[in-house]
C-alpha positions in Angstrom: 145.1 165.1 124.9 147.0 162.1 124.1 144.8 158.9 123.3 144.0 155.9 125.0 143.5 152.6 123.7 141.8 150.0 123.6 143.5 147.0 123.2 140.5 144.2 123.7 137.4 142.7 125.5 137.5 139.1 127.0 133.9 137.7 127.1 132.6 137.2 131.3 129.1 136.8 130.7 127.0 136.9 127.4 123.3 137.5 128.5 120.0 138.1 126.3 120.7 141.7 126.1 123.9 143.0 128.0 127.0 141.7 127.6 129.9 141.7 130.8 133.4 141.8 129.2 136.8 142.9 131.2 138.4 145.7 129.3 142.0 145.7 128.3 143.2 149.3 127.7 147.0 151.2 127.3 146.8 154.7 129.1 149.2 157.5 126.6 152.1 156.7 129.3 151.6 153.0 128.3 149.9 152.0 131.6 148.4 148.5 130.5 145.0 148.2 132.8 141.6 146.5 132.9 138.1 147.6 133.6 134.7 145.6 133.8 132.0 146.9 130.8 128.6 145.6 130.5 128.4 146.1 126.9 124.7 147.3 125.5 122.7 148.2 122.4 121.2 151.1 124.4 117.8 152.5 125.6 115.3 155.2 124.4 113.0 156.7 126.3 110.2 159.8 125.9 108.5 162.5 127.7 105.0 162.3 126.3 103.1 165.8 126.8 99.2 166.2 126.4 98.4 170.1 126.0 95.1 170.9 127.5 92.7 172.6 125.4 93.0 175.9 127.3 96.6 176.3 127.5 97.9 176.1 130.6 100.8 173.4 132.3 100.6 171.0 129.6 100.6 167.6 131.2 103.1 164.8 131.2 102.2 161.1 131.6 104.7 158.9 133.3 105.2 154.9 134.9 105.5 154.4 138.4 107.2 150.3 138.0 108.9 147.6 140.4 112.9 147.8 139.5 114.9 144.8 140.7 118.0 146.6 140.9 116.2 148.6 143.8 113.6 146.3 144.8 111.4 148.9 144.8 108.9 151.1 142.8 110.4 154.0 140.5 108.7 156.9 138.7 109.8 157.2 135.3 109.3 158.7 131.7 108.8 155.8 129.3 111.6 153.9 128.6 113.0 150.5 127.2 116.2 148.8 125.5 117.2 149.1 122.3 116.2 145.3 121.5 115.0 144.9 117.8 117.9 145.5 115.9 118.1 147.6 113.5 115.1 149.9 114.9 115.7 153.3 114.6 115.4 154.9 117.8 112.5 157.0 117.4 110.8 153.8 116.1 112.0 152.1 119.2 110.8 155.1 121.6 107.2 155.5 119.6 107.1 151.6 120.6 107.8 152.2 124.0 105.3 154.5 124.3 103.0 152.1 123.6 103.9 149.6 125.2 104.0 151.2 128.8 101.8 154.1 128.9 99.6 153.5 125.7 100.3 156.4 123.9 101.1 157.1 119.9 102.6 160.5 119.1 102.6 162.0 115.8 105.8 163.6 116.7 109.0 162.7 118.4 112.0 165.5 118.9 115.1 164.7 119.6 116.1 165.7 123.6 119.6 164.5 124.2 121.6 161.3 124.0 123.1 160.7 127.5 125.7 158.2 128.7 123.5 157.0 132.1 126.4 155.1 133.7 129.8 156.0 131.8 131.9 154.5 134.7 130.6 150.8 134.1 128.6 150.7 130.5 129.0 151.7 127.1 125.2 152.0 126.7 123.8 155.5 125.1 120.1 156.4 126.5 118.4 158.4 123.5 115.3 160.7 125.2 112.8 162.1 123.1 110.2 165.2 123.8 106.5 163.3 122.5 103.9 165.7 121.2 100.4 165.5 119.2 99.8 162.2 121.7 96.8 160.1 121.1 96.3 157.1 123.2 96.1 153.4 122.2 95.9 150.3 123.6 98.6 149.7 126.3 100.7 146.6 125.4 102.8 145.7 128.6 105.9 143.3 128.5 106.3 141.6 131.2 105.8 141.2 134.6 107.1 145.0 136.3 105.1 146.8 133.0 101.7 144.7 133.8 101.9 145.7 137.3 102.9 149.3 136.5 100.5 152.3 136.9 100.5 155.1 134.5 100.6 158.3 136.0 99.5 161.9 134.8 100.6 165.2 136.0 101.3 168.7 135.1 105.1 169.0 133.7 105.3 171.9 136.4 104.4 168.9 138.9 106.8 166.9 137.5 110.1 169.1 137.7 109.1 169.7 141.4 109.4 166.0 142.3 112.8 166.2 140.5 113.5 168.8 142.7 112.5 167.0 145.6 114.2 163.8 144.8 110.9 161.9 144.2 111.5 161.3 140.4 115.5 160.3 140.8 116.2 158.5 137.5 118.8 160.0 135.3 117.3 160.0 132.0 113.2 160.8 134.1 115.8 163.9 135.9 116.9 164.4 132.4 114.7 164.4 129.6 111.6 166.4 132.3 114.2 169.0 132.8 115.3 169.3 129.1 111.4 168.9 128.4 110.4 171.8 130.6 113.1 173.9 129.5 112.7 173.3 125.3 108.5 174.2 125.8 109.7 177.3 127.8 111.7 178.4 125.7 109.1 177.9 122.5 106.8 179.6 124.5 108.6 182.2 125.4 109.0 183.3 121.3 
């Protein structure tokens, strides 16, 4: 496939965080054309599972917060932008994990790396699976996280309301899917 290229970004709006630029690209026929980015540092995110003691559906503890974008309550895994620069991303998920649901795993495996939006943002959304999980003291960031409720359910549970459309965040739809499937397929061996 002959490349594309990207010829430049003029500067719209430079917030805390994102960044909106308009996008100059030549297509291989030499087709000159723009397209709006919001430019980000990324996200991580985790699906903490508690095994119970006697081995059946371990158990997966997610946040049920107010998003603006929807004016509304969504049910997600535990999440947040890649804003300390520099942080590794497993550094920045294990920090999430506090912060939301107040959790501190002693291990973090790599799920995936999606693209959540690739039509409008060049952000990267790094999901870990979160085993061995102790809890800690819950340190909320603002607002949505103080009013959030942390929610615990069977993974089995889980993957039903993604089913259903209940849980209908990509990287939630995501990383409990690729959660199920990875502690399937271990147990299965």
């Amino acid at each position: 496939m002959t490349e594309f290229r990207h010829l430049g970004d003029r500067l719209v709006h430079q917030g805390s965080i994102w960044h909106v630029v308009v996008a100059s690209f030549e297509s291989p026929d030499g087709e000159r054309f723009e397209r709006d980015i919001v430019r980000s540092p990324g996200a991580v995110a985790a699906v903490p599972i508690i095994f119970g003691d006697d081995g059946g559906d371990p158990e997966v503890v997610l946040i049920a917060q107010y998003r603006p974008p929807y004016d509304r309550v969504v049910l997600e895994i535990p999440a947040g932008m890649r804003d300390v620069e520099g942080e590794p991303t497993a550094a920045a998920a294990g920090r999430e994990l506090m912060e939301e649901v107040g959790l501190e795993a002693a291990n973090l495996e790599l799920l995936t790396e999606m693209y959540p939006s690739p039509g409008m943002t060049d952000s990267v959304t790094t999901i870990y699976l979160a085993t061995d999980c102790q809890r800690v003291v819950r340190a909320p960031h603002g607002p949505e996280e103080h009013s959030a409720e942390v929610l615990t359910m069977t993974l089995s549970e889980a993957a039903t309301l993604v089913e259903r459309g209940r849980i209908s965040d990509a990287k939630s739809v995501a990383g409990i899917l690729l959660a199920e499937r990875r502690l399937r397929t271990q147990t299965e061996r």
